[in-house]
N, C-alpha and C positions, 0 to 999 in steps of 0.2 A: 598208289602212285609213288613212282620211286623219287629222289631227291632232285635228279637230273630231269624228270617228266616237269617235276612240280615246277622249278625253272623256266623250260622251254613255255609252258604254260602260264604263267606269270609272264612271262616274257612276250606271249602273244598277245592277251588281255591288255597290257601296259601299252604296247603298241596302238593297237584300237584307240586307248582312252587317249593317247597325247591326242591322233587324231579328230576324234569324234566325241571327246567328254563336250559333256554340255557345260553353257556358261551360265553360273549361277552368280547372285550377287553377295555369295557368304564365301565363296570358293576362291582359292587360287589356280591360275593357271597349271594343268599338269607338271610336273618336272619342277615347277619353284617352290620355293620357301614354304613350309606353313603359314596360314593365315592366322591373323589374329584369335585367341582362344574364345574369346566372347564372343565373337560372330560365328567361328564352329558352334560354339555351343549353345547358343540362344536360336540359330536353326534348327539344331538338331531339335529342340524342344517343341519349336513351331510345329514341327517335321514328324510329329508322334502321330500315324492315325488321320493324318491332313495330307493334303497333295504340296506339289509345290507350286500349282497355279494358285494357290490356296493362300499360301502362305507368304508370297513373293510381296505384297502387299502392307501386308502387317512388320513382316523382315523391313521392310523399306520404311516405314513409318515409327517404329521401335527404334531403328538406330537413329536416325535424325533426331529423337525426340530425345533418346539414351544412347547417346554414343560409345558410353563405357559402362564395364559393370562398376563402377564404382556410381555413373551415374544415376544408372537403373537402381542402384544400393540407396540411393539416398530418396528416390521416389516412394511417394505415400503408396502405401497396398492400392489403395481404392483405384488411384489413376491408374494404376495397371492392370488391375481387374480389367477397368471400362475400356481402357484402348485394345484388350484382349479380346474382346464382345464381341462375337464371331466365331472365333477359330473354334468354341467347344471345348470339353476335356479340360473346365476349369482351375482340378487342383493341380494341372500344371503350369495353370499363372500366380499361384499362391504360392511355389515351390520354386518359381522362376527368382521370386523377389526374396525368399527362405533361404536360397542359394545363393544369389548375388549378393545378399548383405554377409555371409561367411566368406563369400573369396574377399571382397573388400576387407573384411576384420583379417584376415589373414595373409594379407596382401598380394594376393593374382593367385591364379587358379595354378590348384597341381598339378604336375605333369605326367603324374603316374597314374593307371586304367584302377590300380588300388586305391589311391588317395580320392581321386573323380568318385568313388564310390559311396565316397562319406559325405558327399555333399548331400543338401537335400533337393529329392526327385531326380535324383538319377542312378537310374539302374545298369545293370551289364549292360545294356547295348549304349546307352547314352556314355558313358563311361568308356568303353572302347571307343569309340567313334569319336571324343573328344579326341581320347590316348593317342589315336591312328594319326588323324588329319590335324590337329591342330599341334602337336609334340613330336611327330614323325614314329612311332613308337609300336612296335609289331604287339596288334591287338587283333583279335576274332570279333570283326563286325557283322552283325546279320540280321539284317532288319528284312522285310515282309519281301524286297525284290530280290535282294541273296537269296535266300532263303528260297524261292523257287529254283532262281538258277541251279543251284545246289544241287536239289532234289530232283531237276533233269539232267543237270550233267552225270549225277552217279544214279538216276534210274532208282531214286531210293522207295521203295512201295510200304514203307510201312505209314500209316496212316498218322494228321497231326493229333492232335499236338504231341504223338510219341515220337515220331519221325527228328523232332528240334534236336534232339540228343545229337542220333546220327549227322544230321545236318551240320550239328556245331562241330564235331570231329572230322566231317571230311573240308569242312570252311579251313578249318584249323592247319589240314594236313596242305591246302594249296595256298596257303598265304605265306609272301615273300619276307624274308627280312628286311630287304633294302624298299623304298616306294610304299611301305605299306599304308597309308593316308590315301594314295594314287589307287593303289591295288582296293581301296575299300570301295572309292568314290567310281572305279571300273566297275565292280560287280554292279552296285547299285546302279547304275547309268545301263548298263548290259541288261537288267531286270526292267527297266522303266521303257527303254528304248525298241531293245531288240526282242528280248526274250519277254514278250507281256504275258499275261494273262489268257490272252487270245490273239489267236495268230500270228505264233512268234515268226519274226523277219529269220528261219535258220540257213538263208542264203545269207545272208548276212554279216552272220555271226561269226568274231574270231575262233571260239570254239567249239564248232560246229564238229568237227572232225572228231572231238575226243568225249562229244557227248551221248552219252549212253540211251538217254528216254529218246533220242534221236533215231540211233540205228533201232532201239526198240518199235518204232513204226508212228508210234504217238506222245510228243513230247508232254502236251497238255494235258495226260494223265495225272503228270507229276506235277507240285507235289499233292499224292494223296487227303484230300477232306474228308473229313466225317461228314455225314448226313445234318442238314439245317436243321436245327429246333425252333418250331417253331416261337415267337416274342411274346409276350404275357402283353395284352391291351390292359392299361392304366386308365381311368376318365378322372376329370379333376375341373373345379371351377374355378373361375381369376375373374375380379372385378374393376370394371373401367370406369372409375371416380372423377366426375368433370366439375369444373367449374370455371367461370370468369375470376380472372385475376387484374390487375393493376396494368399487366404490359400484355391483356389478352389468357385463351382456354390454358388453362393448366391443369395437370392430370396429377392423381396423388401416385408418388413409387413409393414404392418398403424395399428395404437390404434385409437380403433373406441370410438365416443365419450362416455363421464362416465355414460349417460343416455339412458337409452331405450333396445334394444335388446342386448346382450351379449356385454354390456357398459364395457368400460375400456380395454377391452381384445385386444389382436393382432390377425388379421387377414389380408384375403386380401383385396384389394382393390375390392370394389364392389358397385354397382350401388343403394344401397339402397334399393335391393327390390324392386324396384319402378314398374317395367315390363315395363319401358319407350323402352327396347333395344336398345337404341341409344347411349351408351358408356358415358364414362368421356370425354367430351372434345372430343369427336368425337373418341376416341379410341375404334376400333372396336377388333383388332386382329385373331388371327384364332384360332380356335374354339377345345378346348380340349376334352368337353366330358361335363356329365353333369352329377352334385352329385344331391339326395333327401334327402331331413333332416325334420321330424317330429319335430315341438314343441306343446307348448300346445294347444292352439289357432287357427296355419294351418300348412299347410305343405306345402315347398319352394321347387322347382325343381332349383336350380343354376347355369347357365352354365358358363362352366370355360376356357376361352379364355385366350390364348398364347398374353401381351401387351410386348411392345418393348423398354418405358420409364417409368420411377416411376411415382406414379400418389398418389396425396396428399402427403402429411406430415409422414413422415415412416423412417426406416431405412432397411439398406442390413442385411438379417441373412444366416447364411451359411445352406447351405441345409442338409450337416451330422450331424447337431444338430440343426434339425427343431425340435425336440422333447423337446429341452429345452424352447422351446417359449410359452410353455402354448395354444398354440392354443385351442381353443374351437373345439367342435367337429364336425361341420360344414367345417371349415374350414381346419380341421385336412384328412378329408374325400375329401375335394378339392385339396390340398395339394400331398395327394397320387394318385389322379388321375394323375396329373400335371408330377409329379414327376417319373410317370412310375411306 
């Protein structure tokens, strides 16, 4: 695509979005100012692997509670884990507070897609996407709706994840120097919107004309996937420790260690995943019912057994405000089994 294509094309894109970008509440208006760097960036984190119906929530509840990073910098890990409890993809709330206490020691975040790289948990794409939209600053963003668009505008057939290469080279060759924040927040709204997954609107689309999986007869070829592997089933047991307390039922949690699967966070006591079924310590108890939980990698069948004495290092939480425990959603899902 020659210098003057890329233009006119940029040019038609940007048009679209003044009209039809969506209104987000981390976003600025097309055509004004960047937005504050902490509210780009602490979406974009939201934004990992999560929707944005998803995430509009927790966005909303994070700033009121951390309206800067300085204040999210001064907040204890733990309260941030717990207000995270939900969204999944834990050690991106470890990284979030990892991160926030370095721009504060360093006072506001950097403005360059290099500098953003050294923070922690952020990678090329959170990095660009800061660079783009929140510093105005010509970066290659491409996150999962680029990234198709991409691959039907240039008809690209090599399969992923080898295909990201090409992708990122022709992202590269059509991104503007002027708008680029506008031009990232285009593609991505053009992937979410128009060009989905299934049944892309290509009446619609400002780039319908110049797209190539188009005239090819089937846009949703592109982009090419490798064949599903099938997910390894994990089974694992958790136990639900009751007792009368002073103000009513409380249940024992443990903080599971800061490393590895949903680190840091409260839940229940449980066997590790292990599929040993041989309990803690020989604690069997009787048998509540059994939650299923999808992650990335496999999926866990957990059976949740009625135990009779605290088991690890935990404390008592009262069960009419298990909700304020952050529970992950695992455990949130065993929780109510338990609990009737």
């Amino acid at each position: 695509m020659t210098s003057s294509a890329t233009t006119i094309f940029a040019a038609h894109l940007l048009a679209w979005y003044d009209r039809h970008g969506r209104e987000l509440p981390w976003r600025a208006p097309p055509g004004q100012p960047p937005t504050d760097p902490y509210r780009v960036w602490l979406s974009e984190v939201m934004l990992q692997q999560t929707t944005v119906a998803a995430v509009k929530p927790y966005f909303r509840a994070f700033t009121e509670r951390w309206p800067s990073v300085e204040a999210l910098a001064a907040a204890p890990e733990e309260e941030v884990m717990a207000a995270w409890a939900g969204l999944g993809y834990y050690s991106r709330a470890r990284n979030l507070v990892k991160a926030a206490r370095a721009v504060a020691e360093r006072g506001g975040f950097p403005d360059t897609e290099a500098a953003l790289r050294e923070l922690p948990g952020l990678g090329a794409y959170t990095a660009a996407a800061v660079a783009a939209i929140a510093f105005g600053r010509r970066a290659v963003v491409v996150d999962a709706n680029v990234e198709r668009v991409v691959a039907r505008l240039f008809a690209i057939s090599e399969p992923l994840p080898a295909a990201r290469k090409p992708i990122r080279a022709k992202t590269d060759a059509i991104t503007p120097e002027e708008r680029a924040g506008d031009f990232a927040q285009a593609m991505m709204d053009l992937g979410a919107t128009i060009c989905t997954t299934r049944d892309p609107k290509c009446l619609l689309c400002p780039l319908a004309g110049d797209c190539a999986g188009r005239m090819a007869g089937d846009p949703t070829r592109f982009p090419v996937k490798p064949p599903k592997k099938p997910k390894p089933l994990r089974k694992g047991m958790a136990w639900w420790i009751e007792r009368e307390g002073p103000e009513g039922a409380v249940v024992w949690l443990v903080r599971r260690p800061g490393k590895g699967m949903l680190g840091g966070m409260r839940g229940l006591p449980d066997d590790g995943w292990s599929a040993r079924g041989d309990g803690i310590g020989g604690e069997r108890g009787e048998p509540l019912g059994l939650v299923r939980h999808g992650f990335t990698h496999f999926d866990l069948e957990l059976s949740v057994m009625r135990g009779s004495a605290p088991l690890g290092e935990g404390e008592w939480w009262r069960i009419d405000r298990l909700d304020e425990a952050g529970l992950p959603t695992l455990y949130a899902k065993a929780a109510r089994l338990a609990a009737g």
